[in-house]
C-alpha positions in Angstrom: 3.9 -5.4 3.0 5.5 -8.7 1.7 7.6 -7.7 -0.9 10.8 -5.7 -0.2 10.0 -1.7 -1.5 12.0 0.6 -2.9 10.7 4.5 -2.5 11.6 8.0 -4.1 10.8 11.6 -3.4 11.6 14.2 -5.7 11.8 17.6 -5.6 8.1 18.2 -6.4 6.9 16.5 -3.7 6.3 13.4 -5.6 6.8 9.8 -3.2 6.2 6.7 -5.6 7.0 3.1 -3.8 7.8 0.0 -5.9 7.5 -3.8 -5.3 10.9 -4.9 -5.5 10.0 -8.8 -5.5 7.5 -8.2 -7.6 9.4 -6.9 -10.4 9.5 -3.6 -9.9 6.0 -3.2 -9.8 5.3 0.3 -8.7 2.4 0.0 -5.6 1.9 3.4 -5.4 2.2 7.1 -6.0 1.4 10.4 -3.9 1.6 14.2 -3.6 2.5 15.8 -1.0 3.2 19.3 -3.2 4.2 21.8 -3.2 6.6 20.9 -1.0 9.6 19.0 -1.7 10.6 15.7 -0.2 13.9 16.1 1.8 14.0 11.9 2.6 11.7 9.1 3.0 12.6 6.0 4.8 10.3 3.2 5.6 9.5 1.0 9.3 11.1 -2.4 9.9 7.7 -4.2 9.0 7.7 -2.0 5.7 3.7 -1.2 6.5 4.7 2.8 7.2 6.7 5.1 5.7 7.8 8.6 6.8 8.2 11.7 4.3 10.3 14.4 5.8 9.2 18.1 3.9 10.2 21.5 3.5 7.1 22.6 4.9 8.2 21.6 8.8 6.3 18.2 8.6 6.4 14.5 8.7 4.2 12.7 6.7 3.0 9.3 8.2 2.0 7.4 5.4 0.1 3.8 5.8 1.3 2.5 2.2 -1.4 0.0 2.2 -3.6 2.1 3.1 -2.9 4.8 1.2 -3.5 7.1 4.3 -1.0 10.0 5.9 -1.0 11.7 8.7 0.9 15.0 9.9 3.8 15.5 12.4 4.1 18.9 13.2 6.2 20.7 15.3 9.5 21.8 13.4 9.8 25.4 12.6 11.7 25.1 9.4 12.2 22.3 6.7 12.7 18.9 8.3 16.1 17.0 6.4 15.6 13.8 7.6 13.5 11.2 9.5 14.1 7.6 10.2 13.0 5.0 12.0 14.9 3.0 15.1 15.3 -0.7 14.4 12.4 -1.6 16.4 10.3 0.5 14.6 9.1 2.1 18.2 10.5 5.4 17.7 10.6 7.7 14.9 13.4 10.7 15.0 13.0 14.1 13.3 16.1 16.4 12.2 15.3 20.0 10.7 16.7 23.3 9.7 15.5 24.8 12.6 18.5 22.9 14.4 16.3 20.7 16.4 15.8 16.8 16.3 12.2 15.8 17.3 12.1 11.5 18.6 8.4 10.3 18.1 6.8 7.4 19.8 
């Protein structure tokens, strides 16, 4: 991605990304209902973003792409998932009271 993006996830389940640089352009919108979207926080290189869910997943979404793929393994709704600096590792916190690191 060149431009710097700006992302939301609503309560529906709703992610929408917008091009920043590009004046606000939004560069895309998808749903993941019926599940809300708990957070969504995108890698250094801004290529990959990662929707945490109510439904115990991690969406892996390739925003040019348009592709996602699933991270299971959390029992219960998963709060919160964000990248390390690097970009390397991906780390998974849920209701369940477990954190889950991804590589």
């Amino acid at each position: 991605s060149s431009g710097i993006n700006a992302e939301y996830g609503d309560a529906y389940g709703v992610v929408k990304i917008w091009d920043v640089r590009g004046g606000g352009t939004e560069v895309g919108s998808y749903d993941f209902e019926p599940h809300p979207v708990n957070s969504v926080s995108f890698d250094a290189s801004g290529a990959c973003l990662a929707v945490s869910s109510n439904d115990g997943t991690v969406k892996m979404l390739e925003v040019e792409k348009g592709t996602a793929a699933e991270l299971g393994g959390h029992d219960d709704g998963v709060q919160a998932a964000f990248f390390s600096r690097d970009g390397d590792m991906l780390v998974s916190g849920s209701s369940d009271l477990t954190v889950k690191v991804w590589s």
